[in-house]
Legacy VTK file of the C-alpha trace (Angstrom):
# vtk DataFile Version 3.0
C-alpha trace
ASCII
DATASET POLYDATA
POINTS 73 float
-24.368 -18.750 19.642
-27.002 -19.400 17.776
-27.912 -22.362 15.317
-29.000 -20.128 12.717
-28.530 -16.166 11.695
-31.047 -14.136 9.409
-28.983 -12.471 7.288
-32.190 -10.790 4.898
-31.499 -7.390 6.118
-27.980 -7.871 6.070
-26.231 -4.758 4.347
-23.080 -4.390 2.498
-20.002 -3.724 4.291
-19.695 -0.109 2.888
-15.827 -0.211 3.594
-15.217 -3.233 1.487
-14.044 -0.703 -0.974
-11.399 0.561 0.870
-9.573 -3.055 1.676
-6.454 -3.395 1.360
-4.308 -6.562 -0.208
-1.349 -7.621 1.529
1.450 -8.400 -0.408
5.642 -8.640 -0.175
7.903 -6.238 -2.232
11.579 -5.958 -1.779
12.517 -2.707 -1.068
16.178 -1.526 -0.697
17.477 -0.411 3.239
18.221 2.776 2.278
14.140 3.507 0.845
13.164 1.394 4.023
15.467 4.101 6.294
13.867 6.928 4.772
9.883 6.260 5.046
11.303 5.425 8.974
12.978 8.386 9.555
10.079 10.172 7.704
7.588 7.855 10.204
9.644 9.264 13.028
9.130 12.891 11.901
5.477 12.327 10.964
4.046 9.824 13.865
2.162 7.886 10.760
3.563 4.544 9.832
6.318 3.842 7.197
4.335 1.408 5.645
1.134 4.144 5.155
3.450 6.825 3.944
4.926 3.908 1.316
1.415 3.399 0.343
0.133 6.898 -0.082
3.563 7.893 -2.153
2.746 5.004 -4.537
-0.844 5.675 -4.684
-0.160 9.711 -5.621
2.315 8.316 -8.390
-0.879 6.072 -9.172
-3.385 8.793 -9.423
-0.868 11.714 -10.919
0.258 8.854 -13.541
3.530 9.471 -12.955
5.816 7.312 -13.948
9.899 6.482 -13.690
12.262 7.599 -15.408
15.380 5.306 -15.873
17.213 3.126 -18.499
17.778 -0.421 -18.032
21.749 -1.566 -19.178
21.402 -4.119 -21.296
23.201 -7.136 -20.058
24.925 -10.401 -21.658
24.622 -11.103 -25.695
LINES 1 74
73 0 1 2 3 4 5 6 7 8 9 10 11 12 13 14 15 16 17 18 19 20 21 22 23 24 25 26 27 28 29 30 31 32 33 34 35 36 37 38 39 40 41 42 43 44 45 46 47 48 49 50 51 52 53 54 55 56 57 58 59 60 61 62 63 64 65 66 67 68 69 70 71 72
């Protein structure tokens, strides 16, 4: 290893768009079931077909549709 690395013609990760953040949701068993059994029938991993569903409601701006009960008062 050495003491020292020239780093002048260094160029930038051209990926570093494309990271990724990790991050913890709670998801209900039955959604989790699903994007497994849809893993199963797909060979790509639940957690990839998660994140390209949310990220085709992202780009289609498509949002939920629900009504919260109001609760108490």
């Amino acid at each position: 290893m050495r003491k020292q690395y020239d780093f002048s013609k260094a160029k930038k990760n051209p990926y570093s768009k494309q990271l990724k953040s990790r991050t913890t949701i709670r998801l209900d068993i039955d959604v989790v079931a699903y994007f497994q059994k849809l893993a199963d029938q797909t060979g790509i991993p639940y957690q990839t077909l998660i994140n390209l569903y949310l990220k085709d409601c992202m780009e289609t701006k498509r949002a939920p549709s629900f009504k919260w009960k109001k609760t108490g008062s």
